[in-house]
C-alpha positions as CSV (number, residue, x, y, z in Angstrom):
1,X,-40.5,-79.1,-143.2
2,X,-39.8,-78.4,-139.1
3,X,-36.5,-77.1,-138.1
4,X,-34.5,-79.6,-135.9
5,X,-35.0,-79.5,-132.2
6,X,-31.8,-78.6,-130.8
7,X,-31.2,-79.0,-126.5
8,X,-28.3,-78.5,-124.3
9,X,-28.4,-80.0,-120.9
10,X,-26.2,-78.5,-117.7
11,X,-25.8,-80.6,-114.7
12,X,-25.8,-78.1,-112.0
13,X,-23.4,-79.9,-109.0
14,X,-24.6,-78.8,-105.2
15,X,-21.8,-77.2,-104.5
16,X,-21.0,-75.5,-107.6
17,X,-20.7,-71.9,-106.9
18,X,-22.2,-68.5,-108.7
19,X,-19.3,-67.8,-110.9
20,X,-19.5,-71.4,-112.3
21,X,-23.2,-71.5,-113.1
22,X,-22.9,-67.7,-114.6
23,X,-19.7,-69.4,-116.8
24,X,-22.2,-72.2,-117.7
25,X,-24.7,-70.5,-118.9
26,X,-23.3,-68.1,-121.0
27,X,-21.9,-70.9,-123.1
28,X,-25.6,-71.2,-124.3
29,X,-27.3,-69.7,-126.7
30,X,-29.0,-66.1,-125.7
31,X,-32.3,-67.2,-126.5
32,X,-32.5,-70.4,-125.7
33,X,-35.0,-71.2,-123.2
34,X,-35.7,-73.6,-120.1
35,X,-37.7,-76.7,-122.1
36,X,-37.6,-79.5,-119.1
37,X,-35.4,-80.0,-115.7
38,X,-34.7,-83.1,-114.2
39,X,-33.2,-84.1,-110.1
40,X,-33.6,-82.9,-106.4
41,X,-30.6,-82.5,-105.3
42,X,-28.0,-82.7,-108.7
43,X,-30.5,-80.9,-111.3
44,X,-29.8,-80.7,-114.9
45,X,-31.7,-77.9,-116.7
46,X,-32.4,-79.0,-120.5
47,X,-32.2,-75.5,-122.4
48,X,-34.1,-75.5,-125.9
49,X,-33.1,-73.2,-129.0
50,X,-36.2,-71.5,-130.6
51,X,-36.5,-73.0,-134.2
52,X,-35.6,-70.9,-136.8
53,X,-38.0,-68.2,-138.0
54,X,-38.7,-68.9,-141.7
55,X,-38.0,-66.4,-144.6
56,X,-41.2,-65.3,-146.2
């Protein structure tokens, strides 16, 4: 059985500033990773948690 695939997408505004992107991201999970991006000008970032290890 496969762990579900869970994303989280930020919309990252042109004239967002430092502090708000730093507040954004720390909403997400620490390891979560950088899976896909989409935009030129408004981008949104599509982070990606790690599946779960299994126990052995």
């Amino acid at each position: 059985m496969h762990a579900p695939v869970i994303d989280h997408g930020l919309t990252v505004d042109p004239h967002a500033t430092v502090a708000q992107l730093s507040a954004a991201l720390a909403t997400l999970p620490p390891d979560a990773y950088v899976a896909e991006h989409f935009g030129d000008v408004e981008v949104t970032l599509v982070f990606r948690e790690p599946p779960e290890k299994a126990d052995s």
